[in-house]
Each structure stands twice: as structure tokens, then as C-alpha cells.
C-alpha positions in Angstrom: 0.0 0.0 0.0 0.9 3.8 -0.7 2.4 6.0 1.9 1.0 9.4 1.7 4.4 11.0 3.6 2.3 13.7 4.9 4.9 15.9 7.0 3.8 18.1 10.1 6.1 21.1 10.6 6.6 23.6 13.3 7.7 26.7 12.0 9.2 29.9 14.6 6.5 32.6 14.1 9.6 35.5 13.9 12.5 33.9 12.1 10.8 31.0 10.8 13.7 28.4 11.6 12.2 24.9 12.2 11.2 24.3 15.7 9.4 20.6 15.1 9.4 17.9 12.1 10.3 14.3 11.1 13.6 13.2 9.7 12.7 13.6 6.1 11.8 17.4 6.6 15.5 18.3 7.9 16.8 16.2 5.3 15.3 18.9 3.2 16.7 21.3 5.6 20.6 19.9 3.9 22.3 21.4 7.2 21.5 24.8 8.4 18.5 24.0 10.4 18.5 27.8 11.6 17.7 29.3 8.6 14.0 30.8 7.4 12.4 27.8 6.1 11.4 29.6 2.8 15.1 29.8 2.4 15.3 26.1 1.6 12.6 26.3 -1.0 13.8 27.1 -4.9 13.4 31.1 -5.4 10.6 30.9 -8.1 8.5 29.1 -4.7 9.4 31.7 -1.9 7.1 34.5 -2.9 4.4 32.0 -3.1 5.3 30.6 0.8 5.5 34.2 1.7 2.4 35.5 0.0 0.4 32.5 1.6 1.8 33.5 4.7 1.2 37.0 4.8 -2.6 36.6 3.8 -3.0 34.2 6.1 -4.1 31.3 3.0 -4.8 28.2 3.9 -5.2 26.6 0.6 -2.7 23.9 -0.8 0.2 25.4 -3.1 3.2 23.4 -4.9 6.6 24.3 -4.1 10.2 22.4 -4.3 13.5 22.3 -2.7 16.8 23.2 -3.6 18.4 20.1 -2.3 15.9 18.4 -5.0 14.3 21.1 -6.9 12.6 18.4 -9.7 10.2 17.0 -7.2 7.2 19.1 -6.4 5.2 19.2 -3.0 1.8 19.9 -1.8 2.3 22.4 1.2 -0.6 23.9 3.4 -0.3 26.5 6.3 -3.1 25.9 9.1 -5.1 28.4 10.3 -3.7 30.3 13.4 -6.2 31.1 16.1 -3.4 33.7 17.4 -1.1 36.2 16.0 1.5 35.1 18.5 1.2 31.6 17.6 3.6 29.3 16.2 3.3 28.4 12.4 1.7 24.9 11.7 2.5 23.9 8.0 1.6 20.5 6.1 3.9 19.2 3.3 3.8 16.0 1.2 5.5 14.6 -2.2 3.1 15.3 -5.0 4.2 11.3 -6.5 3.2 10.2 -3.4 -0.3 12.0 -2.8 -1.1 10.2 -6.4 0.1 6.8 -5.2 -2.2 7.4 -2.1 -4.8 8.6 -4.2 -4.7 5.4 -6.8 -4.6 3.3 -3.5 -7.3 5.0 -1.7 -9.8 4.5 -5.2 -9.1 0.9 -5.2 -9.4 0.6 -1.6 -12.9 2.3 -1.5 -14.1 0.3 -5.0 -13.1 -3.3 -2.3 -15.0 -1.4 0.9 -18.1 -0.9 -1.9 -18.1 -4.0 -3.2 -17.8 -5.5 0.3 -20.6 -3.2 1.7 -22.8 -4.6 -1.3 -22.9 -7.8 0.2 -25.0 -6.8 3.4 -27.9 -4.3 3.7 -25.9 -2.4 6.5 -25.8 1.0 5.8 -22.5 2.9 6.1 -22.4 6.4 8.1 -19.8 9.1 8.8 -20.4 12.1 11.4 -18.0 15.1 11.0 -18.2 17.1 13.6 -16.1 20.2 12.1 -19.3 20.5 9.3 -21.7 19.5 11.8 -22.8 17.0 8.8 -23.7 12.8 8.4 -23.0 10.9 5.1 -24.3 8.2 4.2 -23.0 5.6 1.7 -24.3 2.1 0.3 -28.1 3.1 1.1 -28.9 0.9 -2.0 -31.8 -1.4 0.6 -33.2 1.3 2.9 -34.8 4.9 3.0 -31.7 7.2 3.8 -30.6 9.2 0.5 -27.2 8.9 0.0 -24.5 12.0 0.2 -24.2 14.7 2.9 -27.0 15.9 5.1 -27.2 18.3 8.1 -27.4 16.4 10.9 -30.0 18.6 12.5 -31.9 17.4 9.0 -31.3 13.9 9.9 -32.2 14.4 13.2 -35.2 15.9 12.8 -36.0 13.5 10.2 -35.6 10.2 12.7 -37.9 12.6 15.1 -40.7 12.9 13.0 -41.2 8.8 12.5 -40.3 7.3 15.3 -42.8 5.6 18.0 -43.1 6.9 21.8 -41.3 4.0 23.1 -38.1 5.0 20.9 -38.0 8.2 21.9 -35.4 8.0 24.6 -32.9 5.6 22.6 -32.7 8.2 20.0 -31.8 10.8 22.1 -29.5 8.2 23.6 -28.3 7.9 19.9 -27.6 11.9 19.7 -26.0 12.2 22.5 -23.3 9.2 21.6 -23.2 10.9 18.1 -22.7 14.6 19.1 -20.1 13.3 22.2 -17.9 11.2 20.3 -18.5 8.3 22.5 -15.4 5.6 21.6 -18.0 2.5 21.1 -21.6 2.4 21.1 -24.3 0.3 19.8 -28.4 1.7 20.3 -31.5 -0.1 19.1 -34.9 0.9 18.1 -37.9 -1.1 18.6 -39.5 -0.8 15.0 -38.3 -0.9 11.4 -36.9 2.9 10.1 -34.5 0.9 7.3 -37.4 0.6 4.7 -41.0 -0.9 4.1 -39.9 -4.8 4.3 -42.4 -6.1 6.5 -40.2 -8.7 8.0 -37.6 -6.0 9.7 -38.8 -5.6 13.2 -35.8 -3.5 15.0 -33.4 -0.9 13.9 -30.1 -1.7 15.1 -27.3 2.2 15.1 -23.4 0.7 16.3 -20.9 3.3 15.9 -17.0 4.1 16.9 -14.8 6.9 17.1 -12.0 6.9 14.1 -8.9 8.5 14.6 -7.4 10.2 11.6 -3.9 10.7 12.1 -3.7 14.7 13.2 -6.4 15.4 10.6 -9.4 15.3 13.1 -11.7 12.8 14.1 -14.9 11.2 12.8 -18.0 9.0 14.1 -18.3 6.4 11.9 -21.1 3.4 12.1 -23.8 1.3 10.7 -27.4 1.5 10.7 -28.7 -2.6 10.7 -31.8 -4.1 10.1 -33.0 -6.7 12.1 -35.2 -9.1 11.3 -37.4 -11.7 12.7 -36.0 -15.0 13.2 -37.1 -17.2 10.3 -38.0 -14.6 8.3 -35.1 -15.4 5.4 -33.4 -12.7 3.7 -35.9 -10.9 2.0 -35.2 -7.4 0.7 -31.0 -8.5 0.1 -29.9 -7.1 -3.2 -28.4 -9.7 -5.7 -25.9 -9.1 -8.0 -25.2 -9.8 -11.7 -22.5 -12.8 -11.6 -20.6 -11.8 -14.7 -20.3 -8.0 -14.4 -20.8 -7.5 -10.1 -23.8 -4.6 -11.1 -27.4 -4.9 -9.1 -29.3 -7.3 -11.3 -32.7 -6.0 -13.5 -34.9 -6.9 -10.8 -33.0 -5.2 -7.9 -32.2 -2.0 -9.7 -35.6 -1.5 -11.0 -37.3 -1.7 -7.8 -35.1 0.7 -6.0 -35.8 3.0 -9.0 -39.1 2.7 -8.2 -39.4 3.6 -4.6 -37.3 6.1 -5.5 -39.8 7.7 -8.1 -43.1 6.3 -7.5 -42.7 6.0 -3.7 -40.5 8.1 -2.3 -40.9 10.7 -4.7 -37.1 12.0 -4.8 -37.0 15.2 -7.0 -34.1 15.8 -9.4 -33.7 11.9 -9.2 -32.5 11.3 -12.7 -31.3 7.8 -14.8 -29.6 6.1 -18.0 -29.9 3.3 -19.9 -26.8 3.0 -21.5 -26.3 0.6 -24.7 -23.1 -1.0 -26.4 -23.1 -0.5 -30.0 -23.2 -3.3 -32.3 -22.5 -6.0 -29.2 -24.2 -8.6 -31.1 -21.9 -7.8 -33.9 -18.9 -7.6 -31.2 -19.5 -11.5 -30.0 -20.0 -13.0 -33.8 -16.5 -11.0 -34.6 -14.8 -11.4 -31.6 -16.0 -14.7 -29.8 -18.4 -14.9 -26.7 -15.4 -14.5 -24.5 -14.2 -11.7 -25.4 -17.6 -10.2 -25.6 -17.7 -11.0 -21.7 -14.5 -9.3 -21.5 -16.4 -5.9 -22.8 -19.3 -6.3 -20.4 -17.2 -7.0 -17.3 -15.0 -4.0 -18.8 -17.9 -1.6 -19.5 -19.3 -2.4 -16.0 -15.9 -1.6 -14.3 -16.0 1.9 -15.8 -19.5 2.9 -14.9 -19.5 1.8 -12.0 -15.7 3.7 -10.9 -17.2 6.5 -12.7 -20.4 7.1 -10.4 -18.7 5.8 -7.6 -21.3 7.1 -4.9 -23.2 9.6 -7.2 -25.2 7.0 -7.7 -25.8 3.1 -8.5 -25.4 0.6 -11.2 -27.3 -2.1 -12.8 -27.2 -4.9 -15.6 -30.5 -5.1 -17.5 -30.1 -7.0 -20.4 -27.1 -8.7 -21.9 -25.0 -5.3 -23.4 -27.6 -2.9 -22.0 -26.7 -1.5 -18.3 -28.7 0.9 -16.2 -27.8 4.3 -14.0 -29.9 5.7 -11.3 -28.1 9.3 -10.2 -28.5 10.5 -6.5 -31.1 13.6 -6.3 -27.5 15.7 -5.5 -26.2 15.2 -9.4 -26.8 18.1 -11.1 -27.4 18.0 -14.7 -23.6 18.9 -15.5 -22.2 16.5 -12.9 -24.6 13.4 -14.7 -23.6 15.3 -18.3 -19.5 15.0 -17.2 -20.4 11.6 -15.9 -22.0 10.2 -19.0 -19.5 11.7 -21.4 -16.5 10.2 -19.1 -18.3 6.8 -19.3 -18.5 7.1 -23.1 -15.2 8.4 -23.3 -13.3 5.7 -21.3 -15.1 2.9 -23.3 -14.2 4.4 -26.6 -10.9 4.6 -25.4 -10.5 1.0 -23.9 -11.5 -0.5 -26.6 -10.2 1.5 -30.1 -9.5 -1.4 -32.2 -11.9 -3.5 -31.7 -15.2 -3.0 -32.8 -17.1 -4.9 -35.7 -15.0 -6.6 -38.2 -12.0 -4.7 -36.6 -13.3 -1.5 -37.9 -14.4 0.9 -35.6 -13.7 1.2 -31.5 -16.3 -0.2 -29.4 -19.0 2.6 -28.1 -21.8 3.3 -26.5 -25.3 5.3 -27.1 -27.0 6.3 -23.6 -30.4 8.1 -22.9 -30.7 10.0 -19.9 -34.0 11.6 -18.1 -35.2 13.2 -14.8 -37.9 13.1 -12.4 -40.2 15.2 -12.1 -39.3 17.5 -14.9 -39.1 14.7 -17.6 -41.8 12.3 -16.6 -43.7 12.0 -12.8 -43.6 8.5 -12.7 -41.0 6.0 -13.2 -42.4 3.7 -16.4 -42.7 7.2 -18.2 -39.3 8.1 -17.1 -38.1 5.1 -18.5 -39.9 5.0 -21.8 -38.4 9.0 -22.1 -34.8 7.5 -21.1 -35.3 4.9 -23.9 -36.3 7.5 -26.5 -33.1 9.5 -25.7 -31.4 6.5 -26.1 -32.6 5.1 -29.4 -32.6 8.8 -30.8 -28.7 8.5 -30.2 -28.6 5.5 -31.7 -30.7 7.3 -34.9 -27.7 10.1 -34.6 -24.9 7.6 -35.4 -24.1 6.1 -32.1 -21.5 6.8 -29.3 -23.3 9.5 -28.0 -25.4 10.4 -25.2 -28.3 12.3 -24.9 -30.1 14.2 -22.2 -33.5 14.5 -22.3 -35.2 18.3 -22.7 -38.5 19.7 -23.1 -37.4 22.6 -25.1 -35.8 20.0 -27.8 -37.3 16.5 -27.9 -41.1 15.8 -28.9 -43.3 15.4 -25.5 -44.1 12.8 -23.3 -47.3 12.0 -25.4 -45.6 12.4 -28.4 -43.1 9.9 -27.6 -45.5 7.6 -25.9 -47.6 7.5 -29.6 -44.4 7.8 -31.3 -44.3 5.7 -34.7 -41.9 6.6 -37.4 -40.0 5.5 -40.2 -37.0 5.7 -38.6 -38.1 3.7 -35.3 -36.6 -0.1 -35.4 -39.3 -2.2 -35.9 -38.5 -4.5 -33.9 -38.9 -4.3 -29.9 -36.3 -5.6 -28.2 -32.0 -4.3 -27.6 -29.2 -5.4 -30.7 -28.8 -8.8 -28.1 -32.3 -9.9 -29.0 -32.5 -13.5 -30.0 -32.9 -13.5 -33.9 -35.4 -15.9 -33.6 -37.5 -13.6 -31.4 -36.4 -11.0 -34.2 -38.1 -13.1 -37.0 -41.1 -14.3 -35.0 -42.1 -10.0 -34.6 -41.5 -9.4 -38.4 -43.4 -12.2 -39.2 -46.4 -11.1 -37.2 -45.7 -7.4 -38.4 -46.1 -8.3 -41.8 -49.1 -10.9 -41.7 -51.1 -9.8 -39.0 -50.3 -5.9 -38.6 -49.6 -3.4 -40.5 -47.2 -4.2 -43.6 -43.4 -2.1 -42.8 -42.1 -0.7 -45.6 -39.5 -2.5 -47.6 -36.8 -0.3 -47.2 -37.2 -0.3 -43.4 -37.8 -4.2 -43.2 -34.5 -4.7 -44.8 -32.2 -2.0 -43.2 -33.2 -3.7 -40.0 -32.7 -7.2 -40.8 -29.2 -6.6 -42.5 -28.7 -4.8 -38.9 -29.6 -7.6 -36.7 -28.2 -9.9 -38.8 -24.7 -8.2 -39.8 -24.9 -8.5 -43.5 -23.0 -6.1 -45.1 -25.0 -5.5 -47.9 -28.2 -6.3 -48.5 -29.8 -6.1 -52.5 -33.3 -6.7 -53.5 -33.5 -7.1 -57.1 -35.9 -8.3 -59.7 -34.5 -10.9 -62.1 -36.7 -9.0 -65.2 -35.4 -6.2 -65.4 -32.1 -7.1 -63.5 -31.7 -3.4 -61.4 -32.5 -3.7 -57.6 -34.9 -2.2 -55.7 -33.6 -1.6 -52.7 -30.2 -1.4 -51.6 -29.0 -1.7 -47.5 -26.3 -2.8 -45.3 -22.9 -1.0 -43.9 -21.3 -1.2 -47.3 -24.3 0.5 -49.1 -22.1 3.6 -50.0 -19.9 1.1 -52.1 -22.6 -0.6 -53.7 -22.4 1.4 -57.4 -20.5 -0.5 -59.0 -22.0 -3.7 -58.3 -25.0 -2.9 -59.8 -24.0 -4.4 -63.4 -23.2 -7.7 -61.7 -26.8 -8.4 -60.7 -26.9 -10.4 -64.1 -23.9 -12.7 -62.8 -25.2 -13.4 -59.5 -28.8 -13.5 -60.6 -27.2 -16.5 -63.4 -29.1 -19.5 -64.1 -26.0 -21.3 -64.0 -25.3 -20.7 -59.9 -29.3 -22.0 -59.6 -28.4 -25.5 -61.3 -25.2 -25.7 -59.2 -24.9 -28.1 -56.3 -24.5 -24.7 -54.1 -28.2 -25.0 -53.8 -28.6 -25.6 -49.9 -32.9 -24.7 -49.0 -33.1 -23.0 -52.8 -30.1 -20.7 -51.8 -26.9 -20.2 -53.5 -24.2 -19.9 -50.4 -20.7 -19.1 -51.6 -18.3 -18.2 -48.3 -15.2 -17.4 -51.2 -15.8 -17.0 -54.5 -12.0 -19.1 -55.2 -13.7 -21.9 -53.8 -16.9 -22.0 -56.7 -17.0 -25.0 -58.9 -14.9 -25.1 -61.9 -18.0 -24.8 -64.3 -18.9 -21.0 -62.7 -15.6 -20.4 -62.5 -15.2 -18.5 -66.1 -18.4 -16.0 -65.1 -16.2 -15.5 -61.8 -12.8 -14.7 -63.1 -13.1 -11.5 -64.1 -16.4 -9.9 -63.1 -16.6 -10.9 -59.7 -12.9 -10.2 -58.1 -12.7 -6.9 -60.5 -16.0 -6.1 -58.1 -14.1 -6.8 -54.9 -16.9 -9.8 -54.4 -15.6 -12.1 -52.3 -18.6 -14.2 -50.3 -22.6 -13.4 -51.0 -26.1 -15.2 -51.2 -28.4 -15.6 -53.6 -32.1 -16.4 -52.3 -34.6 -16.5 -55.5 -38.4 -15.8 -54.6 -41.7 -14.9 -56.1 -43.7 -12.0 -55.1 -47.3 -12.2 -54.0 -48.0 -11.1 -57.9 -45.7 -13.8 -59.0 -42.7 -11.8 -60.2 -39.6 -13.2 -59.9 -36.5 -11.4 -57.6 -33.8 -12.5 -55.4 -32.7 -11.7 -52.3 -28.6 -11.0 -52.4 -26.3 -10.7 -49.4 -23.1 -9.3 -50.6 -19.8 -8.9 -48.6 -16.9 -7.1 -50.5 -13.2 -6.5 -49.9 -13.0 -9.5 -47.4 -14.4 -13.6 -46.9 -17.8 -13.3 -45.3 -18.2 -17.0 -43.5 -22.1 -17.2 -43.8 -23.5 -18.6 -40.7 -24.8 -22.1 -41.2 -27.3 -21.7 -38.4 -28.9 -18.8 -39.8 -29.5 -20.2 -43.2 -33.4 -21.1 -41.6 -33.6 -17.6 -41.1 -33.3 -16.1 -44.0 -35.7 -18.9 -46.1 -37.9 -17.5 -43.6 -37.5 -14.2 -43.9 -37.8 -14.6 -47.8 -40.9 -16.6 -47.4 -42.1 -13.3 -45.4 -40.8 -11.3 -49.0 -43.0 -13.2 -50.9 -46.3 -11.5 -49.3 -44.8 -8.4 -50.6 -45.9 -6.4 -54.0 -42.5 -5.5 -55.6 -43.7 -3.2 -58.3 -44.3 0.1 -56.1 -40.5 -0.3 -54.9 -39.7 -0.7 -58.9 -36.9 1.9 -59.8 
């Protein structure tokens, strides 16, 4: 562990010779111990020391030696009650405040972690502020941050029964005093609503600071009847260590719906193109991101707020009522940030970093109730998704539709499918199947944008084989698609239909170098001069029983076609048959 090296010096208040401090200090000293001690920092630092001085600052400055005038210090004067008193002064190694610093993060990160696995809530009374703080209030009824203690007080007074009465001013007293160890119950439930909690238990001790004060520091413990299991106990998501869906929702609600906490704001946040991530990448590294992705969020609110997993790439932040809208904007933008930079090589197909879209909202102002504040959250966050991804976005009146408007929302460029990018793709058939038989008919363009999405085809062509031009034209690589255009003939070739390629009436073809020798003489030229390397043909009838095809294209590089989704795209071209392809004509 770190050493802070925080120095305590004495200082004469006339000459300013050292009258007290460690061995390290009169090292700094070299040997004249009776000089000023500003005459042993560098000359740039003296006017600083002196200024401080003179005004009496007590803020930290930086200063250095001359026995070692490349390593900086943190130095401090404390405040003097008495002209005639003595001067206290604080020093320390600037390295060494960052080591302490680094340690003290990870050591609070294991003291959070370990809190999470009880519903004990953590307290700290400083009596300089006159304040309590409480942390880890994830399972009861105490907001998290600082509070007046005559708040909190006065709080405790207005709920609890007669008979508790005296034990809480008990409780005060040991608070306010100091007292070295202390432990005070309460004969009735003030942690939450959980019906089986029957006492409140408050234990608290006196911690010692080295010279830099004291605190009372304690927990608040439920108690429960005997038997009675351990209901109310947060779980956790094993893979990533967030609250799991079920936990973090309900706290969200009692904090919106039941305890009505204003300025009480959250965020869904999303990974882009996860789905894509795990068919690239493998499954394990894919756990890699989440457990990744989690570590940052959760370091990044720290005790702003709390964290949860609520789907398989989608996570989940409820902000303490205390965030204000630029502390959650800083905080969404450094979670963004940090992925992007974790990861920069390796999103989809090696392409692109991975990223996140996130959509943020508040109660009251957004929505007064927590499904409505979710449903606004989720707007914000598919609207980044609209906007390109690896953004966030903040929810305002001013500049997004209303609550109604979103609530009716339907447009063009919504997904039609409900569900996150993680969605199984057969639960992603089975709802464009109903859409298109039972409901209202999507458009084509939209129908097919989505499905290259979900699936991760490239490029995605819908042509007619008379006359050979496409219809529509979709996929990541749609910008390159020009000059493929006049190859429609070759793929759309009677000659790949009578092939043995033929797997479910489709032509699969992983590398064109690996087509049979008779299709090789339409390949040699046409197709590698195109940058073809892998596509599928899928030949249909529309309901007016013209014939087309449905291509998936992948250029510049060998697209391995997914054998297990070969069911899925006869079925999704049995849905294309229901379809009238003239209007789409070009």
C-alpha cells in the first residue's frame, strides 16, 4: 500500500527556523537548520510561501526544494487562532499524494463492493461541518451523500414511535459526544418498508485520523425476525458484479413512484453493435467488454449513484437527487469516453472502437412517474442511436417531442423490432413475421435495413430478375454498392441455380476461389474486379408472382455465412413473398 508521507512542521512565528518535524523534513533542511524555512525552497517558490503567509491562505500550493528542486510538494499552512502563535505547516511529495490517491480509489471500490454484500448501511459524522454521510443506502430509506445532521435528526424525530423516543436521544448524545463504542436499538423498522424488519439496530465508533481530526463512523442494521429469510437483500449480476434488473428496478421505483425524490435522474446505457462484437470477436471476449464496460461505470459514479445490468449489453444508472445536470452530463461523457478509449481497435469486423449510445431523463421534470421516465430515457437513447451512435443524450423539453408524443411515437426511422441489438434473432423473425401478416405491412426499405442490422450482412440487394436493377439497396457497405450494380446479371445467373450450391433454394458461396470449376469463367473476371468475395443468392416470387432475389453481398473480405442462420433467411424470404414489388420498382 501507498504511503502518503504527509509531513507536520513547526515553523518559529519571527525567524521562521524549524522548531518541530520528522527526519525527512531536515533532510530537506541539507544542514542549516536555523535558517528561514522559505530559504530552503527554490526562489521561483518563496514569494508564493510568503504570499500564503502573509494573507494568512490556507489553501494547498506546490513548491520544491533546492536540495531536490525536480520533485514538487503539496504544502498547506493551518489556520492560526493567534497572531502570536507558532506556524503549523503540512507538506507531502506530490508522487506520493497520487500513489495514495490510486490506492485510496481501489481501496474504497473493495470497501463498496464488500458493503454490497450486506444491507448495512455505512455512516460518517464530522463534527467540524456538523454533517452525516451516508454511503451504500442501495436497501433502505436514507438518500445517500451529505446531510445536516440537524436534517437527519429531525428526520428520525418525526417517524419514530413513543417507546423510541429516549434511545434516540440516547443515539444523539453518543453521536454529538464522540462516545469511543456504542451500539443503540430501536424497537421498530426505520430501514425501509420490508415487512419482516422488526428493530433498527445504530453501532458506531470513534475513528482517529492521524492529526487530521476525528470522525464518528457506524452502521445503521436491520434486524429481522427469526425465520424470516433474507428478503429485501440485493443480488448481483455474476458476470459484471452490477445490481441485477430486478433489484435496480425496484429501487428506482421507490425512489420515483414512492418516495418521490426530486431531481432523481437515470440512464440506460447501450453497447453498439454487441451482437456484432461477439460474432467477430468470440463470446469471450464479448464477456470481456461487459465485465470491462461495468468496471468503468461503476468507478465513474462511484457514490453519485448506482449501477445495474438489464439485459445482456444494455446497463442501467440511477443518479443520486445531488447530481446536477452537469455533474450526470461530465459523468455520461467520461463513461463514453473511457469505453471508446479501452477499446479502439476492436469493434465490428475490426473497424471501428467499441462505443456506447446512452439516454438519460429526470424526475419530475421529464416524466412523474418511473415507467414514463423510463420510456423518455429509452427515446433518448434510441434517438442516439438514430444520430450515429457513441453518444449520449439528455433528455429536454425545449428540444425533444413530449411525453405523449413519444409515448404514440411511430416513425419511419423507429426499429421495428422491440427488443436491444442482443435480441435473439429468432424472437427478431417471429415479430417481423407477425408485423407483416397480422399488422400493419413495414415498408421495404425499413424491413430490410433492419434485418441486415440484426443480422450483420454487409449488404443487402433486392432485385428483380426481369429487369435485372434492384430495388432496394441496405447494409454498412451500401455507400460502395455502385458498382455492383451491373453484376446483378452474374449473380442472378441460371448457371449458380443449377449448381450443387443449392442448400434450401439458396446459392451460399463463403469465397468465390472456392466456386465449382464450371462457374468459374463468369467468376474470373467480373466478380474479383468487383471486390466480391462471399454473398447469397435467395430467389423468390412476389405475391404477384414476379420473380427477384434476395442477395447478401460482402466485399473487400471472406464473409463466412452462418450455417445456423440459413433457416432464417428462407424464412425471412418466405415473409418477402407476401410483398408487392412493383411500387418499390426503380
Amino acid at each position: 500500500m501507498a504511503v502518503s508521507q504527509v509531513h507536520e512542521i513547526l515553523i518559529a512565528k519571527n525567524d521562521h527556523h524549524l522548531l518541530s518535524a520528522d527526519a525527512d523534513v531536515y533532510a530537506l533542511a541539507y544542514k542549516d537548520t536555523l535558517a528561514a524555512f522559505e530559504e530552503y525552497l527554490t526562489v521561483p517558490d518563496r514569494a508564493v510561501f510568503l504570499q500564503h503567509l502573509e494573507e494568512g491562505n490556507t489553501d494547498w500550493f506546490t513548491g520544491s526544494f533546492i536540495i531536490e528542486p525536480k520533485r514538487h510538494y503539496f504544502l498547506r499552512f493551518l489556520p492560526r487562532l493567534h497572531a502570536d502563535e507558532n506556524i503549523h505547516l503540512i507538506l507531502s511529495p506530490v508522487d506520493k499524494v497520487i500513489d495514495s490517491y490510486q490506492d485510496m480509489v481501489f481501496t474504497m471500490s473493495s470497501q463498496r463492493a464488500m458493503l454490497g454484500l450486506f444491507e448495512d448501511l455505512f455512516f460518517e459524522y464530522r463534527s467540524e461541518t456538523d454533517t452525516i454521510i451516508f454511503y451504500n443506502t442501495d436497501h433502505s430509506h436514507f438518500d445517500p451523500g451529505e446531510h445536516s445532521f440537524t436534517e437527519f435528526v429531525g428526520g428520525l424525530q418525526g417517524i419514530v414511535t413513543k417507546e423510541n423516543v429516549l434511545p434516540l436521544e440516547m443515539l444523539i448524545r453518543h453521536i454529538k459526544e464522540k462516545t469511543a463504542s456504542f451500539a443503540i436499538t430501536l424497537s421498530q423498522n426505520i430501514f425501509n418498508e420490508d415487512p419482516a424488519i422488526t428493530d433498527t439496530m445504530f453501532r458506531g465508533a470513534v475513528a482517529h485520523h492521524e492529526g487530521f481530526g476525528e470522525s464518528v463512523i457506524g452502521l445503521i442494521h436491520p434486524l429481522r425476525q427469526r425465520g424470516s429469510g433474507g428478503e429485501g437483500k440485493i443480488t448481483y449480476d455474476a458476470l459484471t458484479g452490477l445490481i441485477n434488473k430486478a433489484d435496480i428496478t425496484q429501487i428506482s421505483i421507490d425512489r420515483i413512484n414512492n418516495r418521490c425524490i426530486a431531481n432523481t435522474s437515470i440512464a440506460i446505457v447501450d453497447i453498439d453493435y454487441f451482437k456484432h462484437v461477439n460474432d467477430s470477436h468470440g463470446h469471450q471476449f464479448g464477456d470481456l467488454v461487459l465485465r470491462q464496460v461495468a468496471a468503468i461505470m461503476k468507478n465513474e459514479i462511484g457514490e453519485h449513484g448506482l449501477c445495474g445490468r438489464i439485459g445482456g449489453d444494455e446497463f442501467f444508472v440511477i443518479f443520486n437527487s445531488s447530481v446536477t445536470d452537469e455533474g450526470r452530463r461530465a459523468h455520461l461523457c467520461n463513461i463514453k469516453s473511457l469505453v471508446k478509449a479501452t477499446f479502439p481497435d476492436k469493434g465490428p469486423q475490426g473497424e471501428k472502437p467499441i462505443t456506447l449510445s446512452i439516454g438519460s431523463a429526470t424526475y419530475p421534470s421529464d416524466a412523474t412517474n418511473y415507467n414514463d421516465l423510463f420510456m423518455v430515457a429509452d427515446y433518448c437513447l434510441y434517438l442516439a442511436k438514430e444520430k450515429g451512435r457513441n453518444r449520449y443524450i439528455m433528455y429536454t423539453r425545449d428540444r425533444h417531442p413530449s411525453l405523449e408524443q413519444i409515448r404514440n411515437r411511430k416513425t419511419e426511422g423507429d426499429n421495428l423490432v422491440n427488443g436491444r441489438d442482443d435480441l435473439p434473432l429468432g424472437d427478431v423473425l417471429v415479430q417481423m413475421q407477425f408485423m407483416i401478416r397480422y399488422g400493419k405491412q413495414p415498408a421495404l426499405t425499413s424491413l430490410l435495413s433492419e434485418f441486415s442490422d440484426r443480422f450483420n450482412i454487409p449488404l443487402v440487394m433486392l432485385a428483380l430478375e426481369d429487369p435485372q436493377m434492384p430495388l432496394i439497396i441496405t447494409g454498412k457497405q451500401e455507400g460502395e454498392s455502385a458498382p455492383l450494380l451491373r453484376e446483378l446479371d452474374l449473380l442472378l445467373h441460371p448457371a449458380f441455380r443449377s449448381s450443387h450450391l443449392f442448400k434450401q433454394e439458396m446459392v451460399i458461396c463463403n469465397n468465390i476461389i472456392h466456386l465449382p470449376a464450371e462457374l468459374r469463367p463468369l467468376v474470373s473476371e467480373r466478380l474479383e474486379k468487383a471486390d466480391i468475395h462471399s454473398f447469397v443468392v435467395c430467389p423468390f416470387t412476389d405475391t404477384k408472382s414476379r420473380k427477384a432475389a434476395l442477395i447478401f453481398i460482402s466485399l473487400h473480405y471472406n464473409q463466412v455465412w452462418n450455417e445456423q442462420h440459413y433457416m432464417y433467411y428462407r424464412l425471412f424470404v418466405d415473409s418477402l413473398k407476401l410483398y408487392d414489388l412493383k411500387p418499390y420498382c426503380v
